[in-house]
Backbone as JSON Lines, residues from 0, in Angstrom:
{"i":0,"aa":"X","n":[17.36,-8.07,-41.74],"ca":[18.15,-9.22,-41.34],"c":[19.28,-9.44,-42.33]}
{"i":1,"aa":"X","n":[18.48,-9.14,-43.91],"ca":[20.17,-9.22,-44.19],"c":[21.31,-8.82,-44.22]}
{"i":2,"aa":"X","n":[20.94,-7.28,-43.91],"ca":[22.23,-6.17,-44.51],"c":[22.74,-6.22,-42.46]}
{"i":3,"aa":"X","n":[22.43,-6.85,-41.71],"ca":[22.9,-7.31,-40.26],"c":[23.66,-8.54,-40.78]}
{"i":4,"aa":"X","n":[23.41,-9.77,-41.4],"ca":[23.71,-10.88,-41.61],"c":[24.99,-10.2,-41.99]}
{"i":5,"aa":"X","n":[25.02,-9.44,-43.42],"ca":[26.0,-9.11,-44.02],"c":[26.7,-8.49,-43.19]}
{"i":6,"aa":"X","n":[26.74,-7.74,-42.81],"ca":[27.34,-6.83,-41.78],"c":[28.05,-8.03,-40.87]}
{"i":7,"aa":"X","n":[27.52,-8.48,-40.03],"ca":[28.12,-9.88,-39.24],"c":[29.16,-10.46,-39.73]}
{"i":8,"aa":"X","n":[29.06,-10.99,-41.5],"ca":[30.27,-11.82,-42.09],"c":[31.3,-10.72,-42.6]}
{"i":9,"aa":"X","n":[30.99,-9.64,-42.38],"ca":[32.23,-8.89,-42.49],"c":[32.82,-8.92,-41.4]}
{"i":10,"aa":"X","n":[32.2,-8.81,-40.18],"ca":[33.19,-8.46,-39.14],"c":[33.81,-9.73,-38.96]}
{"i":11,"aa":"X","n":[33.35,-10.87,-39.67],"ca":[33.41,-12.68,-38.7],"c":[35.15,-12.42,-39.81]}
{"i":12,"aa":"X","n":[35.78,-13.56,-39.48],"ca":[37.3,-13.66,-39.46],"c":[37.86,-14.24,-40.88]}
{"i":13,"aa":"X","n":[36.35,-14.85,-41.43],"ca":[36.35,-15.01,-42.88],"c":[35.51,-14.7,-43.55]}
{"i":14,"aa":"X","n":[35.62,-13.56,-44.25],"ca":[34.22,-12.96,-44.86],"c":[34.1,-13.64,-46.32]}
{"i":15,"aa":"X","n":[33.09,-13.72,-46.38],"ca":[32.71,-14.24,-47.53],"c":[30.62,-14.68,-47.78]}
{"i":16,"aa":"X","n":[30.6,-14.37,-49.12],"ca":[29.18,-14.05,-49.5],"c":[27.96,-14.44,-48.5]}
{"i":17,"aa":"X","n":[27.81,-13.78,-47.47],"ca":[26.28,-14.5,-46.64],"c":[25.37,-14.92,-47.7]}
{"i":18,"aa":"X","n":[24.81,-15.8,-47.26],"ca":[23.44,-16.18,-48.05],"c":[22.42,-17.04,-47.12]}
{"i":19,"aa":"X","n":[21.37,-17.2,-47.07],"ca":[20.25,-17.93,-46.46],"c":[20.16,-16.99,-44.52]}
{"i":20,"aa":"X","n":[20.44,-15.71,-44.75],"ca":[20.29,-15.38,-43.38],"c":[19.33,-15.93,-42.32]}
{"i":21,"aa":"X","n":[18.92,-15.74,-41.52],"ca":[18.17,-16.25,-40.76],"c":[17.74,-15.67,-39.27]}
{"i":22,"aa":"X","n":[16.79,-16.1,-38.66],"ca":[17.13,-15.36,-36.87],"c":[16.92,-17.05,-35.98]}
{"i":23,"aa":"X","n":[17.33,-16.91,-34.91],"ca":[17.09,-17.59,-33.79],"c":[15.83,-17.91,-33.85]}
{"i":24,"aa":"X","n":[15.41,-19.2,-33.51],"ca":[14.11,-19.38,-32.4],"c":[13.59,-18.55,-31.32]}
{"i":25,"aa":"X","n":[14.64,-18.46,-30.84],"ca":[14.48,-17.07,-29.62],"c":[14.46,-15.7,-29.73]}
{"i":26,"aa":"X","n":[15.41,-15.69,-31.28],"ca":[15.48,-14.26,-31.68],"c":[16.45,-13.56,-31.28]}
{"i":27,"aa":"X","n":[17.01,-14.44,-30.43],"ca":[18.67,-13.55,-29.84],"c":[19.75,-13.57,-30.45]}
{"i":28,"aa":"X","n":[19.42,-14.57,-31.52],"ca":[20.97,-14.56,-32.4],"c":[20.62,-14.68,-34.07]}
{"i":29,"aa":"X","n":[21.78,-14.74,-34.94],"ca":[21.46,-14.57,-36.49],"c":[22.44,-15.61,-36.72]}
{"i":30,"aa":"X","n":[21.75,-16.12,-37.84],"ca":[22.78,-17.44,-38.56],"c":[22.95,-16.93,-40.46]}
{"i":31,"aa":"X","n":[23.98,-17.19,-40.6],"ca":[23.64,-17.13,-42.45],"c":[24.68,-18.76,-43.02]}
{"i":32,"aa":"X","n":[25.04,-18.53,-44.05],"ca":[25.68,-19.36,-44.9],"c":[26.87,-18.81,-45.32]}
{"i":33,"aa":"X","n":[27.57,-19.35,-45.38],"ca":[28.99,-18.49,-46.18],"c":[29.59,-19.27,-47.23]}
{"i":34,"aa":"X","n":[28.75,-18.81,-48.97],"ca":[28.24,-19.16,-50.09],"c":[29.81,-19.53,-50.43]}
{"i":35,"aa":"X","n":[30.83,-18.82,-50.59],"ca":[31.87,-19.65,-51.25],"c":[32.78,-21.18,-49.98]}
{"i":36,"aa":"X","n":[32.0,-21.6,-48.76],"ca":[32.84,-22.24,-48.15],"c":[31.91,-23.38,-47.46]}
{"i":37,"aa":"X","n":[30.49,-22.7,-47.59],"ca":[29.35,-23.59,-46.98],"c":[29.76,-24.0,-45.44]}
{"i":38,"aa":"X","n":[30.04,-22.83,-45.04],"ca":[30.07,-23.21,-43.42],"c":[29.09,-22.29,-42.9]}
{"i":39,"aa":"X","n":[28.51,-22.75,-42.03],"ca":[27.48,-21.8,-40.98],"c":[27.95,-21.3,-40.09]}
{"i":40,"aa":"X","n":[27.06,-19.61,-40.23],"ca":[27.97,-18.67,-38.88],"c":[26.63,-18.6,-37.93]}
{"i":41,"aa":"X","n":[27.31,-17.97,-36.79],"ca":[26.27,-17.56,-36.34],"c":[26.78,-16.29,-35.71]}
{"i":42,"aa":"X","n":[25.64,-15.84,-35.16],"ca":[26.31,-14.05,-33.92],"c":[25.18,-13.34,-33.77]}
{"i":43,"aa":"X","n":[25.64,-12.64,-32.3],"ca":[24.25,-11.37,-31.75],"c":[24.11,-10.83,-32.86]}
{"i":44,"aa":"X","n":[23.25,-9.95,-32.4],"ca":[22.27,-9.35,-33.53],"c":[23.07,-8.5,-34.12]}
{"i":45,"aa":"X","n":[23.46,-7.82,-33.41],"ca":[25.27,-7.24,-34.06],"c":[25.73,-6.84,-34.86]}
{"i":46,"aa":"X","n":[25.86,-8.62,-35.31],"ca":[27.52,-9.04,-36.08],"c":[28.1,-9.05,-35.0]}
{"i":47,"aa":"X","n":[28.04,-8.8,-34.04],"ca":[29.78,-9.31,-33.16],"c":[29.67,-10.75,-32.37]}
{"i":48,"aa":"X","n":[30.46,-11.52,-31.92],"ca":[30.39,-12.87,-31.86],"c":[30.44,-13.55,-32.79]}
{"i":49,"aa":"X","n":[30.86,-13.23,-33.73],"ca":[30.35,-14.37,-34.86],"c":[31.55,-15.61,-34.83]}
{"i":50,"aa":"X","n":[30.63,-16.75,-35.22],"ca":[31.32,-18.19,-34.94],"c":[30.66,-19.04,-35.76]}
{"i":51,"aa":"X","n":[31.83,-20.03,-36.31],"ca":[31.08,-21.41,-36.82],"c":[30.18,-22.22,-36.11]}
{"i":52,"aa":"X","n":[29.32,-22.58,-37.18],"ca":[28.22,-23.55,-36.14],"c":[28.16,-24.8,-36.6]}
{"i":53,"aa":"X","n":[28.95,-25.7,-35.95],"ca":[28.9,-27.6,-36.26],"c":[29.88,-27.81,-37.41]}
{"i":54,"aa":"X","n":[30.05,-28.69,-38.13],"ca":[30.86,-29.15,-39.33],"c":[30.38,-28.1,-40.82]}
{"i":55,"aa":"X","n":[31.65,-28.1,-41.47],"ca":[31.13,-27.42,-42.99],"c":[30.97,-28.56,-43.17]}
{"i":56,"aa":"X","n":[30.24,-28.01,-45.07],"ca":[29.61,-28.75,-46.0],"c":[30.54,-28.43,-47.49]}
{"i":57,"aa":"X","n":[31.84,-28.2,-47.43],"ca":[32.23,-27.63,-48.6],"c":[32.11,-28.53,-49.56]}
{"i":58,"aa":"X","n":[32.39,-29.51,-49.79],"ca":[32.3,-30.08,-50.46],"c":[30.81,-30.69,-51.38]}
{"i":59,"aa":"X","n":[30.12,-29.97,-50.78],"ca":[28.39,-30.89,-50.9],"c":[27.28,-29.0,-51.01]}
{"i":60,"aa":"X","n":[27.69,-28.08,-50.77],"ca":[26.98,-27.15,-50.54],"c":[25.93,-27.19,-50.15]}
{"i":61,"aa":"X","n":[25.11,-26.24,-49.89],"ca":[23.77,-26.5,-48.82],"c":[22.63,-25.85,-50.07]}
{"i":62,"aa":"X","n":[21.56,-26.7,-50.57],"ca":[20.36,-26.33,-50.92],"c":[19.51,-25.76,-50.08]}
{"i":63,"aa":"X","n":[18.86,-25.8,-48.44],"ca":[18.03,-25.06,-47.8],"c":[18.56,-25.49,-46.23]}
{"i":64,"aa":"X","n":[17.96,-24.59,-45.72],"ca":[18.31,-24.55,-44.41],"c":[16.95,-24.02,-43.53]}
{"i":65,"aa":"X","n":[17.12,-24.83,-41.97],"ca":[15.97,-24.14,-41.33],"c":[16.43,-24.11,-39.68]}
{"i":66,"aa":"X","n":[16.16,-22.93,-39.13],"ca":[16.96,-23.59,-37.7],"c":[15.69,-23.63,-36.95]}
{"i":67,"aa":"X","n":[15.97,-24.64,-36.14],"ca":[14.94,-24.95,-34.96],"c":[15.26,-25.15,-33.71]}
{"i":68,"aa":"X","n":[14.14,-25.58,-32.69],"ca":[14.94,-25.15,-31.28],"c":[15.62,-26.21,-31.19]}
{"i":69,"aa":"X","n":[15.45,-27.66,-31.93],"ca":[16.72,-29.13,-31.49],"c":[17.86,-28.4,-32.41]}
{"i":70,"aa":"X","n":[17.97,-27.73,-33.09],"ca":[19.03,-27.39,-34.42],"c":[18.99,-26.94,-35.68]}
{"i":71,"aa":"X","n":[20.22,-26.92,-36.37],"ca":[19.75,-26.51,-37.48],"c":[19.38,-27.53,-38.4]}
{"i":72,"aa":"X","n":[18.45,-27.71,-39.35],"ca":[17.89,-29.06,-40.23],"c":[19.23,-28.29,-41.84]}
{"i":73,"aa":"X","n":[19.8,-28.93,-42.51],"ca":[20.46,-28.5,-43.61],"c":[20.33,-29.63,-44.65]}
{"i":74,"aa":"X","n":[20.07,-29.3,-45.73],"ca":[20.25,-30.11,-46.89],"c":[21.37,-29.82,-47.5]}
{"i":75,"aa":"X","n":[22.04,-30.79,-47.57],"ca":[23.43,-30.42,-48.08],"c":[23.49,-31.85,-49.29]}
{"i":76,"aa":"X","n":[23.73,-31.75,-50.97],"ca":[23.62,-32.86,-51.55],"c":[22.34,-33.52,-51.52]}
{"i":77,"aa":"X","n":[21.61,-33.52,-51.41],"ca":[19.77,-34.1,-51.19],"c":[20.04,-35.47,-50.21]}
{"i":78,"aa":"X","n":[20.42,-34.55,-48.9],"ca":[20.47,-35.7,-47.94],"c":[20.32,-34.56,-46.6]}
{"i":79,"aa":"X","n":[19.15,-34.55,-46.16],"ca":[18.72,-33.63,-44.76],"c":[19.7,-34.26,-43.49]}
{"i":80,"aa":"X","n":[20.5,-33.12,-43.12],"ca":[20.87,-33.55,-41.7],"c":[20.39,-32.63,-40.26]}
{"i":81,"aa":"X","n":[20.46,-32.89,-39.15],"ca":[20.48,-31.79,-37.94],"c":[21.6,-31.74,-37.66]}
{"i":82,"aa":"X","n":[22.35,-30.42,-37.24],"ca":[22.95,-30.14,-36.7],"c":[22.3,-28.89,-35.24]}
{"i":83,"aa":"X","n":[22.8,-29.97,-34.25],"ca":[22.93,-29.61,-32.62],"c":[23.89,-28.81,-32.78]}
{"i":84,"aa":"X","n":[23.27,-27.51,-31.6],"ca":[24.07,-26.75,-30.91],"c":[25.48,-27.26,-30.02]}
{"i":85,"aa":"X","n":[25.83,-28.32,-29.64],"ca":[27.12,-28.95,-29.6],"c":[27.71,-29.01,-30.56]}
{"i":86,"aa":"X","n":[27.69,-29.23,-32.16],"ca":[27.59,-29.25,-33.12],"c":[28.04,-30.37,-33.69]}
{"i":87,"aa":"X","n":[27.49,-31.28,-32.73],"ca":[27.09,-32.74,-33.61],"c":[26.53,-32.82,-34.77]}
{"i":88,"aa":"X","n":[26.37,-34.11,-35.7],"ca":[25.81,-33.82,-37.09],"c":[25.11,-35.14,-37.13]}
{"i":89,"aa":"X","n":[24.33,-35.01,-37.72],"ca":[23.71,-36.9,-37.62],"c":[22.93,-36.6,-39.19]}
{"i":90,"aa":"X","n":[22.48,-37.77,-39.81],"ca":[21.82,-37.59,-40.93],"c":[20.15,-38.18,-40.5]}
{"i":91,"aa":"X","n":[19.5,-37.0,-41.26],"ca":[17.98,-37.38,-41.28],"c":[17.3,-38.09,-42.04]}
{"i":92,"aa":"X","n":[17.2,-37.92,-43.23],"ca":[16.65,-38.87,-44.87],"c":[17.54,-38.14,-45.96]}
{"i":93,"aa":"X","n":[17.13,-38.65,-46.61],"ca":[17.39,-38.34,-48.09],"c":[16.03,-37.56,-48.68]}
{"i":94,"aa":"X","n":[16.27,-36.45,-49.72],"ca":[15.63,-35.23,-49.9],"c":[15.96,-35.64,-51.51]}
{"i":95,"aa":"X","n":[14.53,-35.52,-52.33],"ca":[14.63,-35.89,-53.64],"c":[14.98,-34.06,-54.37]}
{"i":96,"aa":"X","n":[14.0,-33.69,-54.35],"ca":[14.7,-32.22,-54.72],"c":[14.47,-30.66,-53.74]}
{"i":97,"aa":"X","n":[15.33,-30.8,-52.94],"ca":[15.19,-29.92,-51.48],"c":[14.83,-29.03,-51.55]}
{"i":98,"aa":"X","n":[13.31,-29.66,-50.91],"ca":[12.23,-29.38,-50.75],"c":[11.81,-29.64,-49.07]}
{"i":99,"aa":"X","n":[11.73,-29.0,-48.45],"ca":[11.2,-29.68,-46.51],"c":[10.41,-28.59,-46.07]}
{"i":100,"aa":"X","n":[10.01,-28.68,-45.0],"ca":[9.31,-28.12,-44.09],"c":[9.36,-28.66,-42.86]}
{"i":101,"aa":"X","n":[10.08,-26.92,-41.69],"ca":[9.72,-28.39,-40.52],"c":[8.93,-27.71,-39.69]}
{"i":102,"aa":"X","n":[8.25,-28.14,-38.77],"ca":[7.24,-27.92,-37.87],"c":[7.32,-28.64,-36.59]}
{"i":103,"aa":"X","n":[7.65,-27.99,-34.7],"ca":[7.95,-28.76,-33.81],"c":[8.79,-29.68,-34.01]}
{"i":104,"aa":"X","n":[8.98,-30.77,-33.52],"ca":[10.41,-31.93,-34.19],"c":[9.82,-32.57,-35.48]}
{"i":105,"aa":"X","n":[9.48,-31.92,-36.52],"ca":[9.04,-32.85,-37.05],"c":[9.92,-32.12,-38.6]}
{"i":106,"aa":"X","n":[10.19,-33.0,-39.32],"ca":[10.21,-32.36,-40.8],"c":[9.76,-33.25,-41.67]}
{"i":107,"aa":"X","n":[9.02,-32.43,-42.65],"ca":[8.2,-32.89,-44.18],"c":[9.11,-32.79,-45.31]}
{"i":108,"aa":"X","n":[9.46,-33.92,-45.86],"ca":[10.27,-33.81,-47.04],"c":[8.98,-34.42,-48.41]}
{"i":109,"aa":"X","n":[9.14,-33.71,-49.77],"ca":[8.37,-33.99,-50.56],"c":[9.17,-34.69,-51.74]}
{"i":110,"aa":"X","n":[8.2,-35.78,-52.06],"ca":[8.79,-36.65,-52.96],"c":[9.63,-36.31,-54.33]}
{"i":111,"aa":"X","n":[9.32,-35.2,-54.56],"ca":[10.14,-34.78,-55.58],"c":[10.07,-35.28,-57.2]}
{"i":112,"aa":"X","n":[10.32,-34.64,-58.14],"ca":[9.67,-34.86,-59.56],"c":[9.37,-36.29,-59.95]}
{"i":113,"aa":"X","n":[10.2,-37.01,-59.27],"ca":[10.1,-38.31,-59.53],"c":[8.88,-39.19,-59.14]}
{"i":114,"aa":"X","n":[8.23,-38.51,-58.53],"ca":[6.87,-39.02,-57.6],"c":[7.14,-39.79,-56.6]}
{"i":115,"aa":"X","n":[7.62,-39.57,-55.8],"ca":[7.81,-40.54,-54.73],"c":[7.21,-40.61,-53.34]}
{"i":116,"aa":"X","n":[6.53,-40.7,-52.71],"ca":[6.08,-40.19,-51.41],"c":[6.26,-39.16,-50.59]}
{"i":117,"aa":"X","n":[5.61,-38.72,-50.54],"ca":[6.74,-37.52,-49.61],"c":[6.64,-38.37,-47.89]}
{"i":118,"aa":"X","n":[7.46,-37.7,-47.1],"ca":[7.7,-38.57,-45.96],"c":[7.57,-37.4,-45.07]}
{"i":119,"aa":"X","n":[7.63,-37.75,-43.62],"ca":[7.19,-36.96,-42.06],"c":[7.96,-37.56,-41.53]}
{"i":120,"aa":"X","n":[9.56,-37.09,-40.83],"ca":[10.55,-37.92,-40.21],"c":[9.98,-37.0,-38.37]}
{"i":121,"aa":"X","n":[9.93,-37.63,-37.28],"ca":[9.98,-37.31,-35.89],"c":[11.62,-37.22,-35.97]}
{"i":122,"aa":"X","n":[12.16,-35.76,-35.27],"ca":[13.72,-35.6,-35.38],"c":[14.02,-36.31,-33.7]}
{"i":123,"aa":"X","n":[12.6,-36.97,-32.81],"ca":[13.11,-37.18,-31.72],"c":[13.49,-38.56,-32.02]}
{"i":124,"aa":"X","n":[12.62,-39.31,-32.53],"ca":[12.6,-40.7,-32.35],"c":[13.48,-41.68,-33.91]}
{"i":125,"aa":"X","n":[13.16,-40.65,-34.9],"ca":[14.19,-40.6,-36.13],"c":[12.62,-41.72,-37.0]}
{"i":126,"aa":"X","n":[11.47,-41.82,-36.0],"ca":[10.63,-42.29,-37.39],"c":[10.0,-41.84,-38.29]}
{"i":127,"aa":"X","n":[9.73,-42.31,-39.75],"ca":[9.79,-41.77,-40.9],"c":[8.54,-42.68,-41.67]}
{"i":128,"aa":"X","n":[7.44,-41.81,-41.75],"ca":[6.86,-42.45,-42.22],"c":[6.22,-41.46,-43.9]}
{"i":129,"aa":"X","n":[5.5,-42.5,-44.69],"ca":[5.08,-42.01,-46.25],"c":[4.08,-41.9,-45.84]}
{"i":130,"aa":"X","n":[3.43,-40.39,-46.75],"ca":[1.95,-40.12,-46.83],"c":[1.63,-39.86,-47.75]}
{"i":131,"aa":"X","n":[2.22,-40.07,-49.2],"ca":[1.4,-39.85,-50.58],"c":[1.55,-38.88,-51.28]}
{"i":132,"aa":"X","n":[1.88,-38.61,-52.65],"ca":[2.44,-38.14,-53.53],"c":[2.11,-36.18,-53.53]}
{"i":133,"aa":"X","n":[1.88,-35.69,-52.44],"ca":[1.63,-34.67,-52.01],"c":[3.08,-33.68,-51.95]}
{"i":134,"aa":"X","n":[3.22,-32.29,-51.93],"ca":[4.16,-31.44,-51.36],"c":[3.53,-30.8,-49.85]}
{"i":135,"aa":"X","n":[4.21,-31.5,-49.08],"ca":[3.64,-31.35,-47.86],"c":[4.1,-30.08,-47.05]}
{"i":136,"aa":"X","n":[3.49,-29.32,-46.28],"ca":[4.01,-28.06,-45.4],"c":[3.59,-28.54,-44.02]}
{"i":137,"aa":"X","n":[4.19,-28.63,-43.07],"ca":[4.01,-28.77,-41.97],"c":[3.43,-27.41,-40.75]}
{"i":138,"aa":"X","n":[2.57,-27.38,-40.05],"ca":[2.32,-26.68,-39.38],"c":[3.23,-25.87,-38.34]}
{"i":139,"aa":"X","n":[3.38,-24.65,-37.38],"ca":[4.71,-24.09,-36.68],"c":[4.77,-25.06,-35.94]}
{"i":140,"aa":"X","n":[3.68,-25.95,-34.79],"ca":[3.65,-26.66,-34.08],"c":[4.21,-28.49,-34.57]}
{"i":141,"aa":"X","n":[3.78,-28.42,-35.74],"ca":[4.34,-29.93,-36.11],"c":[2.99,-30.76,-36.28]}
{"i":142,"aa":"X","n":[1.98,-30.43,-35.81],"ca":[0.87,-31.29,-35.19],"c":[-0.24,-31.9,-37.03]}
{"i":143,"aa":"X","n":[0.11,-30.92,-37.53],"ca":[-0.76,-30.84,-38.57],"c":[-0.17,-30.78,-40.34]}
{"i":144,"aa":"X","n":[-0.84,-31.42,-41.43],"ca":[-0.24,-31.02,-42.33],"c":[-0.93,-30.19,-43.11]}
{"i":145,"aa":"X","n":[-0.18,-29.38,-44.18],"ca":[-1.35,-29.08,-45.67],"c":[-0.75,-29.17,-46.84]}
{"i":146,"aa":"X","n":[-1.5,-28.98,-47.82],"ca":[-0.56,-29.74,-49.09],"c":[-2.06,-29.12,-50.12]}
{"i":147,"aa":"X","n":[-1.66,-28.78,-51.48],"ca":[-2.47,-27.58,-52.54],"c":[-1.95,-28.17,-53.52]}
{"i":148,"aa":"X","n":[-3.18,-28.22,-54.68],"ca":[-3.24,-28.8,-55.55],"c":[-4.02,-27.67,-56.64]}
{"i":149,"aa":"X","n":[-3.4,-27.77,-58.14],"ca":[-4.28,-26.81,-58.44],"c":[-5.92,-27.41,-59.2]}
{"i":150,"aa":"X","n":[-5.43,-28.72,-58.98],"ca":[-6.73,-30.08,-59.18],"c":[-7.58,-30.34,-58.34]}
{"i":151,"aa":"X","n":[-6.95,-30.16,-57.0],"ca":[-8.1,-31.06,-55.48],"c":[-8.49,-29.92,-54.7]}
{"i":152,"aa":"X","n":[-7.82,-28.81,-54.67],"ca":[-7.97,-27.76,-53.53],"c":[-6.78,-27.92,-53.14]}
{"i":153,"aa":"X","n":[-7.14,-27.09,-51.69],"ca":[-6.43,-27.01,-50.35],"c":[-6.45,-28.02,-49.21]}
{"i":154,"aa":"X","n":[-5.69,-29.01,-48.67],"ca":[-6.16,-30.22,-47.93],"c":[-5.44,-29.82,-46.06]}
{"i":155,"aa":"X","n":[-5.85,-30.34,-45.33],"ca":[-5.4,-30.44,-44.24],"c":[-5.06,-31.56,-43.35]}
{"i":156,"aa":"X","n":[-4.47,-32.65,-42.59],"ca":[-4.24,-33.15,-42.15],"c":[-3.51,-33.65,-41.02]}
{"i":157,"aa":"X","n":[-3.55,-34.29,-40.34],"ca":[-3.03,-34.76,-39.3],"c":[-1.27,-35.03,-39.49]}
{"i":158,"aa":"X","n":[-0.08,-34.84,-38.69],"ca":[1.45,-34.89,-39.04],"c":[1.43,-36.3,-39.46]}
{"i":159,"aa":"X","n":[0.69,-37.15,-39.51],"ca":[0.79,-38.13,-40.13],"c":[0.19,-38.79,-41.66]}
{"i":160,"aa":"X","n":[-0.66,-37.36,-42.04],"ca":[-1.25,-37.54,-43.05],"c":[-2.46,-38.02,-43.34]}
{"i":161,"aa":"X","n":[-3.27,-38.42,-42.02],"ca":[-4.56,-39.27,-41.78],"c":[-5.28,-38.52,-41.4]}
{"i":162,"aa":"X","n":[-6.66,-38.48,-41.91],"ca":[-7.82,-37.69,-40.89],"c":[-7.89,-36.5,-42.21]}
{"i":163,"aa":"X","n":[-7.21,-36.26,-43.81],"ca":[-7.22,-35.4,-44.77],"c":[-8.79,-35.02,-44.96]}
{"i":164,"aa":"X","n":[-8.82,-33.23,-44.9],"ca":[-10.26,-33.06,-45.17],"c":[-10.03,-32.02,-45.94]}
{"i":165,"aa":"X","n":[-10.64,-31.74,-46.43],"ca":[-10.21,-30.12,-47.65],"c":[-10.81,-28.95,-47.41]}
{"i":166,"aa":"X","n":[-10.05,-27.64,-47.34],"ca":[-11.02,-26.58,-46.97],"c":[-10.93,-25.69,-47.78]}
{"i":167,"aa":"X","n":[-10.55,-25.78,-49.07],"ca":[-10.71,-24.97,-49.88],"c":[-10.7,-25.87,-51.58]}
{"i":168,"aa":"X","n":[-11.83,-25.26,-51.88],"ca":[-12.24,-26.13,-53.19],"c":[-11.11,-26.32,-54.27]}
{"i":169,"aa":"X","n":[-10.36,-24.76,-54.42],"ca":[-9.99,-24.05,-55.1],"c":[-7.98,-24.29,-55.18]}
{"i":170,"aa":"X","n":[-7.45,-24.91,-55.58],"ca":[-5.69,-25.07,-55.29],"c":[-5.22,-24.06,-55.96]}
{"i":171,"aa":"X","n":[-3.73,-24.25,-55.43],"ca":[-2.69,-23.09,-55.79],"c":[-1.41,-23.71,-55.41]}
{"i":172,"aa":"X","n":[-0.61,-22.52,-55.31],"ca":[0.94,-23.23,-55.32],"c":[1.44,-22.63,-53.69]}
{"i":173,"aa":"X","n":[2.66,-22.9,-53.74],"ca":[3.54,-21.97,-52.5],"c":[2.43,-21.8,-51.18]}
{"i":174,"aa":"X","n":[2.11,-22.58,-50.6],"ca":[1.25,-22.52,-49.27],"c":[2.29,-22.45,-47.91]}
{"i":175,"aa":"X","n":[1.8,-21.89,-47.35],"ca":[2.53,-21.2,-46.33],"c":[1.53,-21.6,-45.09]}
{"i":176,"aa":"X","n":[1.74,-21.86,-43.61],"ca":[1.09,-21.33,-42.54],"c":[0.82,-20.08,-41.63]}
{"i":177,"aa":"X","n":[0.2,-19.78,-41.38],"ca":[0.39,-18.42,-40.34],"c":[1.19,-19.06,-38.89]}
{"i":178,"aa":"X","n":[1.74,-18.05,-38.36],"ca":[2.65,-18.23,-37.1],"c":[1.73,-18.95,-36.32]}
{"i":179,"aa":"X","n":[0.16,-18.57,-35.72],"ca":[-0.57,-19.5,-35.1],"c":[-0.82,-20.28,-35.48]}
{"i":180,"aa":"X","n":[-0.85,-21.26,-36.59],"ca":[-1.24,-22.04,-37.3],"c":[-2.9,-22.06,-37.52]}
{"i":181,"aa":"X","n":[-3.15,-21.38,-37.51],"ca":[-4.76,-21.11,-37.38],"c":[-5.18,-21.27,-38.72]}
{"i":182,"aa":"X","n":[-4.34,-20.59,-39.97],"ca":[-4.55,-20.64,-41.48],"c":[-3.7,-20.53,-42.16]}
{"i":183,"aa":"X","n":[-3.76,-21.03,-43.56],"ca":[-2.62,-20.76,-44.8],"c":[-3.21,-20.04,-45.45]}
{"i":184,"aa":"X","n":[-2.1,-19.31,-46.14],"ca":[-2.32,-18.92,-47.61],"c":[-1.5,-19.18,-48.69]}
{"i":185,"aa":"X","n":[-1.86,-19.43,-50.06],"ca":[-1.57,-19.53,-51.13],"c":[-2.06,-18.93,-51.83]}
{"i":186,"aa":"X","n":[-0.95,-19.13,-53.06],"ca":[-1.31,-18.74,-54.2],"c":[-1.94,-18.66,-55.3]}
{"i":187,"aa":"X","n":[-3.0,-18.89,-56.1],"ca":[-3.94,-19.59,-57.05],"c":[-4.05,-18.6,-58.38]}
{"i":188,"aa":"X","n":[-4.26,-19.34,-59.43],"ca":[-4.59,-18.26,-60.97],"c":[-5.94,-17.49,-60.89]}
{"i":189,"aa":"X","n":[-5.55,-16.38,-61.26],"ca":[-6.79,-15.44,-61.6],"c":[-6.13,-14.66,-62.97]}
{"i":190,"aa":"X","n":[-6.72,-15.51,-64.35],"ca":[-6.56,-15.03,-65.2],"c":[-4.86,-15.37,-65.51]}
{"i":191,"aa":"X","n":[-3.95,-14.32,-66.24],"ca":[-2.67,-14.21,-66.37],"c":[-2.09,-13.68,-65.45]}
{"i":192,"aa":"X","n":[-2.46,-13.69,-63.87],"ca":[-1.71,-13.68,-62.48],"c":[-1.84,-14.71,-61.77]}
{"i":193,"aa":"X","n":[-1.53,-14.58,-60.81],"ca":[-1.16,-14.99,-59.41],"c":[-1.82,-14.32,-58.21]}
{"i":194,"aa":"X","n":[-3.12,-14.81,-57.48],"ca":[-3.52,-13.95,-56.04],"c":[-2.96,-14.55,-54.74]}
{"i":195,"aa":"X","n":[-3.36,-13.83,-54.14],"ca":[-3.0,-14.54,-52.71],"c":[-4.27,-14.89,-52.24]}
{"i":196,"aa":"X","n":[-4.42,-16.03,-51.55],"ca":[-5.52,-16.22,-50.83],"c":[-5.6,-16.74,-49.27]}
């Protein structure tokens, strides 16, 4: 995907450094970043088509990006917005150190060094609610959360944060979901490494 991404911003009309490549929801198209201008491209699998997608960010650059089927979610300045395929722009929350996860309409922003709640915004309805000083990962579906500790374990919960039960004694860092959401894995110490579990 990247050396396509790259390939793409060469052929696109202003080339300049891809970064944060990406694929479609559907898989029919590729998005990246274009690091000295912070505008988003997109194009077939290609490289050919390539086109801006919604408003730049030059001024604010983009910390993470995620595209989903309502849009793309961008942190630009620690303030999450969507940008629609019309390429409307609307703002979502504020992002302490961009950090998200999104899952179905939903995105998990984590409170960030400062301790602050982390929050679960609905991108349909724009509500935003706190679930506790956790780094939250959201499930592919949205439906579910998890969040790893190298103190409490591994926890699981409801997109709202209620119903938390733990299924692994044992915490770690960088937790991830599987595409079915069926399980995570993380990372945990063994000795002077790092395993996967």
């Amino acid at each position: 995907v990247v050396v396509v991404a790259a390939a793409a911003a060469i052929a696109s009309p202003q080339p300049s450094e891809p970064i944060y490549p990406m694929v479609s929801p559907d898989g029919k198209q590729l998005a990246w970043v274009e690091g000295q201008t912070w505008r988003i491209w997109v194009a077939d699998p290609d490289g050919t088509n390539a086109h801006t997608y919604g408003p730049g960010f030059a001024a604010n650059g983009i910390g993470q990006i995620s595209w989903t089927p309502i849009g793309m979610i961008v942190d630009s300045n620690y303030t999450l917005f969507v940008i629609r395929p019309d390429g409307t722009r609307s703002r979502i929350t504020t992002v302490a150190d961009q950090t998200f996860s999104v899952g179905g309409a939903r995105v998990a922003v984590d409170g960030g060094q400062g301790g602050l709640p982390a929050t679960v915004t609905n991108l349909h309805t724009r509500k935003t609610i706190r679930i506790g000083k956790v780094v939250p990962t959201l499930s592919p579906d949205g439906a579910r959360l998890a969040w790893t500790s190298f103190t409490t374990g591994v926890w699981v919960a409801n997109a709202s944060g209620r119903d938390a039960r733990k299924i692994a004694p044992r915490g770690g860092g960088c937790l991830a979901w599987a595409p079915n959401g069926r399980s995570v894995a993380y990372l945990v110490p063994v000795g002077h490494r790092l395993e996967l579990q």
